[in-house]
N, C-alpha and C positions, 0 to 999 in steps of 0.2 A: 895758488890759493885764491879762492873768492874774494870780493869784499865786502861779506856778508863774516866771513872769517875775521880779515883784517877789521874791521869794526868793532866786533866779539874781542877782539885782541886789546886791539888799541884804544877804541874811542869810549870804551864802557866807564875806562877810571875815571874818566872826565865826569866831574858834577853836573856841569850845565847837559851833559846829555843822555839823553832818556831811549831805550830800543824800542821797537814799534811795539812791542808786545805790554810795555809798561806806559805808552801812548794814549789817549782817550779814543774814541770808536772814529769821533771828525776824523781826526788826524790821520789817524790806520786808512782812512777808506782811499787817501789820497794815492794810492800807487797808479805811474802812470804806463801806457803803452811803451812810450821812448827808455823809459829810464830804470823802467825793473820794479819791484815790489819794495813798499818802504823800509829801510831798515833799522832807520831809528831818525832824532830829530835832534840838535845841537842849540838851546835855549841862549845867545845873547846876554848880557846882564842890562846893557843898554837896551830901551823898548825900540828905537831909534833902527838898531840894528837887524832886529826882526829874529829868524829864527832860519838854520840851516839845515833842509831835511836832505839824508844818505838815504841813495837808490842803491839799488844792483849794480845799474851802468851808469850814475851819474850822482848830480845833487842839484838842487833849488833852493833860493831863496828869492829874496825880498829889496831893489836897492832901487833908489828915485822914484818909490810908488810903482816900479815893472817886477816882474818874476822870470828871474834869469833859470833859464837850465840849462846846463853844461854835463856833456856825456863826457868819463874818464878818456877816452881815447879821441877827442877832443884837446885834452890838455897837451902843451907842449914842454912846457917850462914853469916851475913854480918857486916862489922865493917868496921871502920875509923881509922887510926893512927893519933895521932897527932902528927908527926915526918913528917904526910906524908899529909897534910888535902885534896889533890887535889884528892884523888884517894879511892875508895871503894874497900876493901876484899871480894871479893867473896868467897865463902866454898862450894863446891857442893858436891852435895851428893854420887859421886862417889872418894870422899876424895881429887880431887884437889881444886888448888886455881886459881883466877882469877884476877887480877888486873882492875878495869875501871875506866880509867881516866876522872874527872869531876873537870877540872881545875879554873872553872869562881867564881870571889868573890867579895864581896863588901866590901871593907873595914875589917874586921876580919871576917867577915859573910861567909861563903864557901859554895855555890850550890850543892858540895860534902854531904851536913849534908841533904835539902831539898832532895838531889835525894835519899838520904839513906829512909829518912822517905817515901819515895815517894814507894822503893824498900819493903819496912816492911810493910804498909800497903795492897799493893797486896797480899804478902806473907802470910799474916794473914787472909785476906780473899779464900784464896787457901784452908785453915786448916780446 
């Protein structure tokens, strides 16, 4: 499966996140060479946090004032703390780590656990 599918699947239930089609024009025009065409955009509750835009082959956001982007097959390892639910471990495969913040929750329910499964699914399909 794509992850243009798994996005469709997974990440639509999700309130904070909106598909490039339901996007403003900015936003849409942002697809880039490396990472595939936008597929949608994962809205933060914190402004602090910024916003997490889903490619074809990757994602981007916003952390220390820089703009990280990380292609899926890049990832090597991915986890949750629960000390920490709002945010996803990246492990990439040239041994750093990544932090991405995916702040939105419903009650104990954390958008952090959906975007993981959302992240492992691609990931699986990569292999």
């Amino acid at each position: 499966m794509t992850a243009t599918i798994r996005a469709y699947r997974i990440l639509r239930y999700l309130t904070p996140y909106k598909s490039a089609e339901h996007l403003d024009q900015a936003s849409s025009i942002a697809n880039s060479d490396i990472l595939g065409n936008l597929l949608g955009c994962y809205f933060n509750q914190n402004q602090d946090n910024g916003s997490v835009k889903v490619f074809d082959f990757g994602l981007e956001w916003m952390a220390d004032d820089v703009f990280k982007s990380i292609q899926y097959v890049d990832i090597d390892d991915l986890t949750v703390d629960v000390s920490k639910p709002c945010e996803i471990k990246l492990l990439l495969r040239n041994g750093q780590t990544e932090s991405l913040p995916i702040d939105g929750h419903v009650g104990k329910f954390y958008d952090s656990l959906e975007f993981l499964r959302f992240l492992m699914r691609v990931r699986a399909d990569l292999l």
